[in-house]
TIRO-2110 file (N, C-alpha, C; in Angstrom, 1 decimal):
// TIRO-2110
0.9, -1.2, 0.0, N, 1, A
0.0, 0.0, 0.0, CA, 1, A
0.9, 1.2, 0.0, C, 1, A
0.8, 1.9, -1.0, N, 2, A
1.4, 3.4, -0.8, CA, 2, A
1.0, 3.9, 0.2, C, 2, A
1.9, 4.8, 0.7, N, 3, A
1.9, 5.2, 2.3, CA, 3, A
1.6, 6.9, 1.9, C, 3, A
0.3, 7.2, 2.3, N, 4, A
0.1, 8.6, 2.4, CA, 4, A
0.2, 9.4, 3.4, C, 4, A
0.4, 8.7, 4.8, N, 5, A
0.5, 9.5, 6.0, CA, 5, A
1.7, 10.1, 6.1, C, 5, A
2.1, 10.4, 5.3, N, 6, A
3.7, 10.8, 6.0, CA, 6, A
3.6, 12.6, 5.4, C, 6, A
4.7, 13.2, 6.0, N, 7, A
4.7, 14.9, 5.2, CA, 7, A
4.9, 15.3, 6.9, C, 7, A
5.6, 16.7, 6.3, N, 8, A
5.4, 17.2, 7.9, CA, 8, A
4.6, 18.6, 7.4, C, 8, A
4.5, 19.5, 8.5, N, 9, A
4.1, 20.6, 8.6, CA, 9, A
4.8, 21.5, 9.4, C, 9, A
5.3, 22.9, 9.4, N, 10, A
5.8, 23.6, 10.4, CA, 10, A
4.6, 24.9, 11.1, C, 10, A
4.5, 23.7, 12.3, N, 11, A
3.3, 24.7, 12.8, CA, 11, A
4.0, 25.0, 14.5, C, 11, A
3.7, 26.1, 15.3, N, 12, A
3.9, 26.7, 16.2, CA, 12, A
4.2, 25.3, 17.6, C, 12, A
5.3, 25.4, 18.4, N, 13, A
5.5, 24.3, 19.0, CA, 13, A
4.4, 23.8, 20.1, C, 13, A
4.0, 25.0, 20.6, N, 14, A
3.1, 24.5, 21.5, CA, 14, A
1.3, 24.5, 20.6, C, 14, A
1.5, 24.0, 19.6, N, 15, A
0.1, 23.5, 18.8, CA, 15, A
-0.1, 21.6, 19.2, C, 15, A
-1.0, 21.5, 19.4, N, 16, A
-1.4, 20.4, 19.7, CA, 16, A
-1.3, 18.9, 18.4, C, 16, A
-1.3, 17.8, 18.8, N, 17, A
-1.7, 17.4, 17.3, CA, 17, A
-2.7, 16.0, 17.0, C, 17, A
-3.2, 16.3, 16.4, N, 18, A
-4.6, 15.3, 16.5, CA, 18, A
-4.1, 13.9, 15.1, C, 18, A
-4.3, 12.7, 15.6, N, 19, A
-4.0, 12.4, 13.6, CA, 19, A
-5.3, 11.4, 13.5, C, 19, A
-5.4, 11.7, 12.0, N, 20, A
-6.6, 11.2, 11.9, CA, 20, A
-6.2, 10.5, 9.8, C, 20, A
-6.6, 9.0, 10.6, N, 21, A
-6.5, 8.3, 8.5, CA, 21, A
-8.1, 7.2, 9.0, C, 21, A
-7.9, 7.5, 7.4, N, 22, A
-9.3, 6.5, 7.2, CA, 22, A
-8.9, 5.8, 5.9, C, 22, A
-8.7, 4.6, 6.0, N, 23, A
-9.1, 3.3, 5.5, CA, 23, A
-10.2, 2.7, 4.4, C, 23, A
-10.7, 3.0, 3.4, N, 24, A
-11.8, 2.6, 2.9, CA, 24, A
-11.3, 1.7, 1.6, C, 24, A
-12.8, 0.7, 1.9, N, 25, A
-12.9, -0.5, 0.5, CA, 25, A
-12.4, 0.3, -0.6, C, 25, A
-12.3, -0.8, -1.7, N, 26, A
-12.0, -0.3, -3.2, CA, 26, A
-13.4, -0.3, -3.6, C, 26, A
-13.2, 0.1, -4.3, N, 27, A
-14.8, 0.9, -5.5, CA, 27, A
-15.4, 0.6, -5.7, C, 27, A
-17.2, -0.1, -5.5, N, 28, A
-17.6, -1.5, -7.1, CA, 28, A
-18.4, -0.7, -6.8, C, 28, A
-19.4, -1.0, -8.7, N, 29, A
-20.9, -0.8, -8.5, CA, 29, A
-21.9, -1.5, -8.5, C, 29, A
-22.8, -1.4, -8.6, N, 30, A
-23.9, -2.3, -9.1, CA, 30, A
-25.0, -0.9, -9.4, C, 30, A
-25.9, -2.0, -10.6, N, 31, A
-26.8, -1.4, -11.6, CA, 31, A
-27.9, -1.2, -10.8, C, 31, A
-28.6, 0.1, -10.7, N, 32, A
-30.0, 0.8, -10.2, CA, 32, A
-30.9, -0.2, -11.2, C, 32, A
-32.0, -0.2, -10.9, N, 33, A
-32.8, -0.6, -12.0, CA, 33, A
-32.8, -0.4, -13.5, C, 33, A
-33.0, -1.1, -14.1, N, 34, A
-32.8, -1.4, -15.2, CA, 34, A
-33.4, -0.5, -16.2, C, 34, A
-34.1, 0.4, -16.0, N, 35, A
-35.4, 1.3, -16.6, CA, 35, A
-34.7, 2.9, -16.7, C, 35, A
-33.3, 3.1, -15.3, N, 36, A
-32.5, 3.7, -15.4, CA, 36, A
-31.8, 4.1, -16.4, C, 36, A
-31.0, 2.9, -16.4, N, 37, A
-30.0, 2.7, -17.2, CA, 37, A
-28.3, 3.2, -16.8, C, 37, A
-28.1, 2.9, -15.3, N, 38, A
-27.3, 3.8, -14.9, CA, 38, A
-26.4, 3.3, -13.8, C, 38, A
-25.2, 3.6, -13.8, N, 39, A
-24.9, 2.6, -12.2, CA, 39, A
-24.6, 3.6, -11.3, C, 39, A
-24.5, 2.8, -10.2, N, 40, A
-24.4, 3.8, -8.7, CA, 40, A
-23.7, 3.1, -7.9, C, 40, A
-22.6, 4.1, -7.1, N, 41, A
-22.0, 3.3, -6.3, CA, 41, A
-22.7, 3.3, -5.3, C, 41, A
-22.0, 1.6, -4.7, N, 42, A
-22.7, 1.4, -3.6, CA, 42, A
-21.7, 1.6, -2.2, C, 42, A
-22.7, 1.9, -1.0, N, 43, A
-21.8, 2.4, -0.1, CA, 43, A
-20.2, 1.5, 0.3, C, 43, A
-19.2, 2.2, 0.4, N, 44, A
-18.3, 1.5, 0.7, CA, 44, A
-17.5, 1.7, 2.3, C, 44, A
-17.7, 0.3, 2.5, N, 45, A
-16.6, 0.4, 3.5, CA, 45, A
-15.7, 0.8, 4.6, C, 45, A
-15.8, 1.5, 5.5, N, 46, A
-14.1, 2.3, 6.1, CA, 46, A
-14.1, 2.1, 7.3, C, 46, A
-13.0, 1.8, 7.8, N, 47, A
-11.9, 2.2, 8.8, CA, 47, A
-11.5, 3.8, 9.1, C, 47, A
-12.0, 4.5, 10.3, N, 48, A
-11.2, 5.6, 10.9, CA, 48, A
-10.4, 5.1, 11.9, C, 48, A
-9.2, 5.8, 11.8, N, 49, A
-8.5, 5.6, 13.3, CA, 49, A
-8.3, 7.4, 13.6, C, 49, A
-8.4, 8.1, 14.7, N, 50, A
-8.5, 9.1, 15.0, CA, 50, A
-7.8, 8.4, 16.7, C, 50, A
-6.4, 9.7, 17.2, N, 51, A
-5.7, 9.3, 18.0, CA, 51, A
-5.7, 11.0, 18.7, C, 51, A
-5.6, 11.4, 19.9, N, 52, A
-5.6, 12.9, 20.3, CA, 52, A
-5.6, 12.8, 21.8, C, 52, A
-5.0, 13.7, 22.8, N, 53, A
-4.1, 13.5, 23.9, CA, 53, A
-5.9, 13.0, 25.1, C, 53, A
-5.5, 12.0, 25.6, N, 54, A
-6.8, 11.7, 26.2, CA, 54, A
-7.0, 12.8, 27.2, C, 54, A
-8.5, 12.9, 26.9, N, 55, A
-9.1, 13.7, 28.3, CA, 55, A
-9.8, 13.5, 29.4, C, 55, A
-10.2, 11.7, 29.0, N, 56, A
-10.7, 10.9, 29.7, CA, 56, A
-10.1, 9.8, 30.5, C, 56, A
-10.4, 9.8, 31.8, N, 57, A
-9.5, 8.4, 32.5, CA, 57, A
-10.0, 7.0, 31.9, C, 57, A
-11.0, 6.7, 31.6, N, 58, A
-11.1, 5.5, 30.5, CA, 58, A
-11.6, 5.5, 29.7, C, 58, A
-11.7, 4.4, 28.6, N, 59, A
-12.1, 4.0, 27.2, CA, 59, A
-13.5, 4.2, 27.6, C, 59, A
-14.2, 3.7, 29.1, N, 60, A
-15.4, 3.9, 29.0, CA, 60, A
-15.7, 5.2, 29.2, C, 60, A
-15.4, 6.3, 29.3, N, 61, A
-15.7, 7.2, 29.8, CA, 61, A
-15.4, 8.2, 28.6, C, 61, A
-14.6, 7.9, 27.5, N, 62, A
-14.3, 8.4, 26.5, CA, 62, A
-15.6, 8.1, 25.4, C, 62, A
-16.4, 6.9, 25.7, N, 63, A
-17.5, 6.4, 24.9, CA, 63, A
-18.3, 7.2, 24.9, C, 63, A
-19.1, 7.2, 26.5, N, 64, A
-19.8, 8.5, 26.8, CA, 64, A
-19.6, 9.2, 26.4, C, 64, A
-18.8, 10.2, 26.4, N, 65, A
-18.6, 11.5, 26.0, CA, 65, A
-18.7, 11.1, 25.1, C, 65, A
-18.7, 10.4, 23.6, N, 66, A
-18.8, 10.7, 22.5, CA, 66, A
-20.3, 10.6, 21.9, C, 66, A
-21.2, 9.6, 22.7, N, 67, A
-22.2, 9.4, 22.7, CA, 67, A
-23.3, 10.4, 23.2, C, 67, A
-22.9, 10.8, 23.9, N, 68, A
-23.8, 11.9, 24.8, CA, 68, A
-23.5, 12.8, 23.4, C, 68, A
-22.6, 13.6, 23.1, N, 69, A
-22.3, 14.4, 21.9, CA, 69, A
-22.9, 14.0, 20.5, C, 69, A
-22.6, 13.0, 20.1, N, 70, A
-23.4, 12.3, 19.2, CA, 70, A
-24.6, 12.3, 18.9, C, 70, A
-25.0, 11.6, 19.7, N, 71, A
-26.5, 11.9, 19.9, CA, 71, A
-27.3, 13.0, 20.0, C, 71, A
-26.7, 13.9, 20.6, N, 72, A
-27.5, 15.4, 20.4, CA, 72, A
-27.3, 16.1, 19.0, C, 72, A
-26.2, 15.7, 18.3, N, 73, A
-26.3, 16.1, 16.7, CA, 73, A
-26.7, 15.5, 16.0, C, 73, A
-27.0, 13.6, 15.7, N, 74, A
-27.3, 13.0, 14.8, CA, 74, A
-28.5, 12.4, 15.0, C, 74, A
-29.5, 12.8, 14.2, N, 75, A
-30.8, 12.5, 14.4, CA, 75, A
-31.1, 11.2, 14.4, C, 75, A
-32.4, 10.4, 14.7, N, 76, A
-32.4, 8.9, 14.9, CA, 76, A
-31.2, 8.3, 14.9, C, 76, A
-30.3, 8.8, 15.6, N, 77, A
-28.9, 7.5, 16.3, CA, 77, A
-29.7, 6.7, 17.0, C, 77, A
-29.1, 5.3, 16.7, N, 78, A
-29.9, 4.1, 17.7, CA, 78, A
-28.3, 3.5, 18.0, C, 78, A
-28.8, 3.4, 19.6, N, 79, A
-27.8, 2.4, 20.2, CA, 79, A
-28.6, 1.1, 20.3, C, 79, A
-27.0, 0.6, 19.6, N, 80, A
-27.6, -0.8, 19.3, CA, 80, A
-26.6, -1.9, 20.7, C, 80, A
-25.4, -1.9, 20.5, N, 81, A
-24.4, -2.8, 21.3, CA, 81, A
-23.3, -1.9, 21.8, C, 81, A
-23.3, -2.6, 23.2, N, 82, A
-22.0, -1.8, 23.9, CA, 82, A
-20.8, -2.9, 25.0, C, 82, A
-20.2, -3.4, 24.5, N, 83, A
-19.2, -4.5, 24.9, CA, 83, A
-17.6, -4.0, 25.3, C, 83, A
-16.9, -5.0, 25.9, N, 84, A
-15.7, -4.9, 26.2, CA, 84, A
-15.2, -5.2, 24.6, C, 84, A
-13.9, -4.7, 24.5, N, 85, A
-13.2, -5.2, 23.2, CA, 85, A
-11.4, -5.2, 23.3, C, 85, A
-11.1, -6.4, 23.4, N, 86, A
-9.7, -6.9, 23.6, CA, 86, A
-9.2, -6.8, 22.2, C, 86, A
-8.0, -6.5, 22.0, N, 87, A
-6.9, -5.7, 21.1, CA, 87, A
-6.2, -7.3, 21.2, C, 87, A
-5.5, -7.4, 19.9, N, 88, A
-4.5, -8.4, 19.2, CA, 88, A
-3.4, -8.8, 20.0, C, 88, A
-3.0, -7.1, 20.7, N, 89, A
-2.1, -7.0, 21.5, CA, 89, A
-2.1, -7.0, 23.0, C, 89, A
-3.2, -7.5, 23.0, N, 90, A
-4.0, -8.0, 24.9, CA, 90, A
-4.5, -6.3, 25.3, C, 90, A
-4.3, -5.7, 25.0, N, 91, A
-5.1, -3.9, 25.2, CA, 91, A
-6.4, -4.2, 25.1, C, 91, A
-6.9, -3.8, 26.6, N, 92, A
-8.8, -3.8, 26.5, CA, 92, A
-9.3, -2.5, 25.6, C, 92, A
-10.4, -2.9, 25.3, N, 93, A
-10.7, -1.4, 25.0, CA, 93, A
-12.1, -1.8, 25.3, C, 93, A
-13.0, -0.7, 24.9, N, 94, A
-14.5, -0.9, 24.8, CA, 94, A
-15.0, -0.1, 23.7, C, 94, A
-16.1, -0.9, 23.2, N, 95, A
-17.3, -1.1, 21.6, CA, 95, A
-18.5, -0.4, 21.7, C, 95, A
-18.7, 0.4, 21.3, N, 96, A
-20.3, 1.1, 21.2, CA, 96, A
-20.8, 0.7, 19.4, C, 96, A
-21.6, -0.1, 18.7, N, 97, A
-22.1, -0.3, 17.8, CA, 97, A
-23.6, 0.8, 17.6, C, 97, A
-23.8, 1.8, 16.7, N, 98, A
-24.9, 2.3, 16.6, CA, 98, A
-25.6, 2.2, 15.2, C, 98, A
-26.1, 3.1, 14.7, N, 99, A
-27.1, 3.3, 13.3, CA, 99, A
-27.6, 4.1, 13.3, C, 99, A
-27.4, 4.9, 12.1, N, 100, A
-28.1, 5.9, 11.9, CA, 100, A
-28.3, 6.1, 10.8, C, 100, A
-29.7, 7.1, 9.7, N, 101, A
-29.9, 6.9, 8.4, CA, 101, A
-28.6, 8.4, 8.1, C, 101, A
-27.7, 7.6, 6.6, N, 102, A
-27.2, 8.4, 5.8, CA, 102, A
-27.7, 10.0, 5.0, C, 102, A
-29.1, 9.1, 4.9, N, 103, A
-29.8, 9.5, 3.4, CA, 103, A
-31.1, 8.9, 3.7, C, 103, A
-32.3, 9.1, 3.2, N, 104, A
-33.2, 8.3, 3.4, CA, 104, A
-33.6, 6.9, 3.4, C, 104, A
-33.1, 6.8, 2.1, N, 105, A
-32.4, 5.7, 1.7, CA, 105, A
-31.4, 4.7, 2.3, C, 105, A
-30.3, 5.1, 2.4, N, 106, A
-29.2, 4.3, 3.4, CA, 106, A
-28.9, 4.5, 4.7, C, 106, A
-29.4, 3.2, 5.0, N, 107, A
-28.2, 3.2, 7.0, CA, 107, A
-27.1, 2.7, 7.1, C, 107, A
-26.7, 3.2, 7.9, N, 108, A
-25.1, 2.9, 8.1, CA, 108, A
-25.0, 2.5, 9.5, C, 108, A
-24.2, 1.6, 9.6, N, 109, A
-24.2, 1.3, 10.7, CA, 109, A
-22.4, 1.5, 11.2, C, 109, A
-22.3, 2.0, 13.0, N, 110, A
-21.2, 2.2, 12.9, CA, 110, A
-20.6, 1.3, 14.2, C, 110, A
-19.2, 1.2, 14.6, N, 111, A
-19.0, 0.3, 15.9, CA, 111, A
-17.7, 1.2, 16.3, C, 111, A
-17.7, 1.6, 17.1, N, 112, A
-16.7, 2.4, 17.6, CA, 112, A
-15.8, 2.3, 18.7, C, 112, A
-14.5, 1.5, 18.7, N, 113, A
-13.9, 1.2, 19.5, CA, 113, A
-13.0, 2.0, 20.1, C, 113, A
-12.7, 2.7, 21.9, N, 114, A
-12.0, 3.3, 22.1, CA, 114, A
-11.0, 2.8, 23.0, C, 114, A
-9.8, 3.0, 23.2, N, 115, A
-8.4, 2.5, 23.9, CA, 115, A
-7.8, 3.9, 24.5, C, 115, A
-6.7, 3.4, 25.7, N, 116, A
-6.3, 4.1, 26.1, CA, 116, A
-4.8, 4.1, 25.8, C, 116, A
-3.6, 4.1, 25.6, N, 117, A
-2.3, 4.1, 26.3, CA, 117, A
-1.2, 5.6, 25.8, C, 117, A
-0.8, 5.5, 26.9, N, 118, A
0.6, 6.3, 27.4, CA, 118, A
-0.4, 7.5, 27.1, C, 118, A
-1.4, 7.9, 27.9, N, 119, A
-2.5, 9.4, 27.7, CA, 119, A
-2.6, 9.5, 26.4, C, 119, A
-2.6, 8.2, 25.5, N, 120, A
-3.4, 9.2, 24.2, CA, 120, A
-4.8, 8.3, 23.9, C, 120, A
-5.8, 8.6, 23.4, N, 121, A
-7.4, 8.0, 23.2, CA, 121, A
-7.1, 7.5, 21.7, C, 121, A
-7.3, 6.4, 21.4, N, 122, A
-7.2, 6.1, 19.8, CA, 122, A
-8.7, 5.8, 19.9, C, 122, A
-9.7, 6.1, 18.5, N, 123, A
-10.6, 6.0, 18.4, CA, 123, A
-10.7, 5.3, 17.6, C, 123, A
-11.2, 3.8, 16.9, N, 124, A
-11.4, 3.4, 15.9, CA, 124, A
-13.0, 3.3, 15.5, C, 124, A
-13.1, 3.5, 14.2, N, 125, A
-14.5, 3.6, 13.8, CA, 125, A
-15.0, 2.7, 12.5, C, 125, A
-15.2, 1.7, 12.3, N, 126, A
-15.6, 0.7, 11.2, CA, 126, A
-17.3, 1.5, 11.0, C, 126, A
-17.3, 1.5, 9.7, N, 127, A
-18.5, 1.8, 9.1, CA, 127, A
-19.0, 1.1, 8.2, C, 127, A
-20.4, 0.7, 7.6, N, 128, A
-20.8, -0.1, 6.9, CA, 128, A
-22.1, 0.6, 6.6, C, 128, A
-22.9, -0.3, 5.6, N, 129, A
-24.3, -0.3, 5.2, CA, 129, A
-24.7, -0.9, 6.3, C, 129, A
-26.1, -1.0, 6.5, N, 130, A
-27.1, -1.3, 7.3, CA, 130, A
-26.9, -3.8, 7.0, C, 130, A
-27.0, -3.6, 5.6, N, 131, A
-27.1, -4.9, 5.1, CA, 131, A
-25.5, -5.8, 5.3, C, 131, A
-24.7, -5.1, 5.7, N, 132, A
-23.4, -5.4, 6.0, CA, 132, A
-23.1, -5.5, 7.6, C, 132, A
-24.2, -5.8, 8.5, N, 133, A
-24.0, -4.9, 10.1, CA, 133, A
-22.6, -6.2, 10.2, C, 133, A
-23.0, -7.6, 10.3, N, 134, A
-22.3, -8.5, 10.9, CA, 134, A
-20.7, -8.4, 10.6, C, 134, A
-20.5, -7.7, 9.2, N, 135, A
-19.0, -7.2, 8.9, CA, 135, A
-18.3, -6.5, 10.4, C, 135, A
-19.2, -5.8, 11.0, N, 136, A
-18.8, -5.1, 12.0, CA, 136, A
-18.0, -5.8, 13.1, C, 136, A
-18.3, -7.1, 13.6, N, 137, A
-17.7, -7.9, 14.3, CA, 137, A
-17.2, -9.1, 13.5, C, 137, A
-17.3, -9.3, 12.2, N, 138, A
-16.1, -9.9, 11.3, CA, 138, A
-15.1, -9.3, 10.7, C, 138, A
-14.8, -9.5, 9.5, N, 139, A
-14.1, -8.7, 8.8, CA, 139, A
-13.4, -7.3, 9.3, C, 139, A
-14.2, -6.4, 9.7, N, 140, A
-14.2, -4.9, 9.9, CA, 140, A
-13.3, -5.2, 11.3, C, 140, A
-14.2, -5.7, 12.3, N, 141, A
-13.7, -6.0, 13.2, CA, 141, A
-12.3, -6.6, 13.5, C, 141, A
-12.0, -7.6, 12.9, N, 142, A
-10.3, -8.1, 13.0, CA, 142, A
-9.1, -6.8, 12.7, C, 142, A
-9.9, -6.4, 11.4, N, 143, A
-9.0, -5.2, 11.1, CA, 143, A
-8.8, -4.3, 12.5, C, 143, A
-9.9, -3.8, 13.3, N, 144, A
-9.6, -3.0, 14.3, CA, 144, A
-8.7, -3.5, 15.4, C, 144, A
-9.4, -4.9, 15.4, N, 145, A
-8.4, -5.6, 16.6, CA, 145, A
-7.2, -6.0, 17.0, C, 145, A
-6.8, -5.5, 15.0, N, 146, A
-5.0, -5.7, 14.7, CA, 146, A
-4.5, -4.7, 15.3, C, 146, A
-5.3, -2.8, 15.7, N, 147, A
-4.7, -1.9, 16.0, CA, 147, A
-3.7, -2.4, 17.1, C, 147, A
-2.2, -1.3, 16.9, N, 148, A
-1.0, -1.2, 17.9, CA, 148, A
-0.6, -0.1, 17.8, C, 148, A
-0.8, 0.2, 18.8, N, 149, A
0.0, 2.1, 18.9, CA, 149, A
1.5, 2.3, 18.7, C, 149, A
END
């Protein structure tokens, strides 16, 4: 994989720094109805990892706060699942799975895992279609669980 994270910036020393990459499927489409005549992409895929100096003493408490926040901006958020989640590298973390509509049309469903070490919050976020939920704790999921700081 070509490596895009890299580059520097020369910003003021005492500026903070947040990092943030996202992960997403490769491209496919499939055909709208046929009367169209037209293809559309279908939703794809992603991985966020978002990492920034924690403000919270734990993963659980970093949930909350995202949730509490969340929720007051995204309309029909539904909590769906909220679990412990063990890392590859024996690091607990903890899993908030929600849903919420894209579009009228599309739900997305998201699972959001947060960790703690050496004071920084890594946030991982696997996203999906609504008809993809179980990716979330397969596929989607192992990828998260490979995270190492």
């Amino acid at each position: 994989m070509k490596q895009v994270s890299q580059g520097t910036l020369g910003v003021p020393k005492n500026w903070e720094m947040r990092v943030q990459l996202t992960y997403i499927e490769p491209a496919d489409t499939l055909k709208v109805p046929l009367a169209l005549q037209t293809t559309q992409a279908k939703p794809r895929a992603n991985i966020v990892v978002s990492r920034v100096p924690a403000t919270n003493e734990s993963p659980e408490a970093a949930l909350n706060e995202f949730y509490q926040q969340t929720a007051q901006a995204v309309p029909g958020l539904k909590r769906m699942n909220q679990e412990n989640f063990q890392f590859a590298d024996g690091a607990e973390g903890v899993a908030l799975t929600v849903s919420f509509h894209a579009t009228p049309q599309v739900r997305l469903v998201q699972k959001h895992v947060f960790r703690i070490d050496d004071e920084i919050l890594t946030q991982l976020v696997a996203t999906a279609d609504e008809p993809r939920t179980s990716e979330l704790d397969g596929a989607l999921g192992e990828i998260m669980r490979s995270f190492k700081p």
